[in-house]
C-alpha positions as CSV (number, residue, x, y, z in Angstrom):
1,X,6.4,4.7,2.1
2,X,10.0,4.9,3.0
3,X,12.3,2.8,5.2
4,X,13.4,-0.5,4.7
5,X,10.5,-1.2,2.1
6,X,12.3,-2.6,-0.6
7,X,13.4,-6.4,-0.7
8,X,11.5,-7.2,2.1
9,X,8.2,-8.6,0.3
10,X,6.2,-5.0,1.2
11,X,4.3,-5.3,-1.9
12,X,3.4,-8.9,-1.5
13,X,1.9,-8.0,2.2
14,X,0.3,-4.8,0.9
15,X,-1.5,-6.6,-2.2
16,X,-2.7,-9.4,0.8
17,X,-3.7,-7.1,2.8
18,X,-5.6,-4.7,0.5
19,X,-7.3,-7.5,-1.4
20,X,-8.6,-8.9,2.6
21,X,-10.3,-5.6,2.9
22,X,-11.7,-5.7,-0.4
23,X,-9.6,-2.5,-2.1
24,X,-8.3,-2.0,-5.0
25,X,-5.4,-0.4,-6.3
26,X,-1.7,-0.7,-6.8
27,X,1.9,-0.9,-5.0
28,X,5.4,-0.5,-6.9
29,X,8.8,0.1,-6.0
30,X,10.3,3.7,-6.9
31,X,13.8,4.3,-8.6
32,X,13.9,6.5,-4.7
33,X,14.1,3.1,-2.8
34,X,10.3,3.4,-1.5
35,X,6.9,2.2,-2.4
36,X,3.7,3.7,-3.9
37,X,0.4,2.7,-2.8
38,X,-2.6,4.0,-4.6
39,X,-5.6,2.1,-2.8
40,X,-9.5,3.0,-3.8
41,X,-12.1,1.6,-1.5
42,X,-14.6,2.6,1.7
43,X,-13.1,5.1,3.9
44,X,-13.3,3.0,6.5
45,X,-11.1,0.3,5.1
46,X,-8.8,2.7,3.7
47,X,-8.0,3.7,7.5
48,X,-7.8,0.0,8.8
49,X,-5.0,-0.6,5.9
50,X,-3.4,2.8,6.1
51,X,-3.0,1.5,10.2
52,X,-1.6,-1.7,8.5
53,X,0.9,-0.5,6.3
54,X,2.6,1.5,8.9
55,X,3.9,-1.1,10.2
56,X,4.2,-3.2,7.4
57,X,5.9,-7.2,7.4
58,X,7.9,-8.3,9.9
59,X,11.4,-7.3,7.8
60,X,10.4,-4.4,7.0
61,X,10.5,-0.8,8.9
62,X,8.6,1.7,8.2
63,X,9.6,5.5,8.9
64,X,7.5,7.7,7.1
65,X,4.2,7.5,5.4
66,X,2.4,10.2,3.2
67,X,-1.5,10.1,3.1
68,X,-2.7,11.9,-0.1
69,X,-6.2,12.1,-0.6
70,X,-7.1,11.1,-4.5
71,X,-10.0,10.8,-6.2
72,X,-10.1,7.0,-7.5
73,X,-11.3,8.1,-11.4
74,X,-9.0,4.7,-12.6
75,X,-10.8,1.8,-12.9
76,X,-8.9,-1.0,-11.2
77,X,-10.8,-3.8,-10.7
78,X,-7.9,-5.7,-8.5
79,X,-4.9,-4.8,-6.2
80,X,-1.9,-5.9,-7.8
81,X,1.9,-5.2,-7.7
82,X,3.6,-3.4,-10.2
């Protein structure tokens, strides 16, 4: 992610958001000033949150967002912030 997606609580609304859809994974801020998400899950509710985190919380503003396809070989058994 990149924008204004630092100190605007974009991991708080991305762990919420992931955990309502039932995905597990990860966001942290980058020393670059944006924020990796790595999100395991059904297709299907990967899409719904990929749609939600482009636009992110109301402070925040979102102008770019790289999809990467990964295979989820972690185990995570949350979503959490890091």
């Amino acid at each position: 992610m990149t924008g204004l997606v630092q100190g605007v609580g974009f991991r708080w609304f991305t762990c919420r958001e992931a955990k309502s859809l039932g995905l597990t994974g990860y966001a942290k801020n980058l020393p670059t000033g944006q924020v990796e998400i790595v999100a395991c899950g059904e297709a299907g509710m990967i899409a719904e949150f990929i749609k939600i985190v482009r636009v992110g919380p109301s402070y925040a503003s979102v102008s770019g967002l790289e999809v990467e396809e990964i295979e989820c070989d972690q185990q995570f058994t949350d979503f959490s912030t890091r």
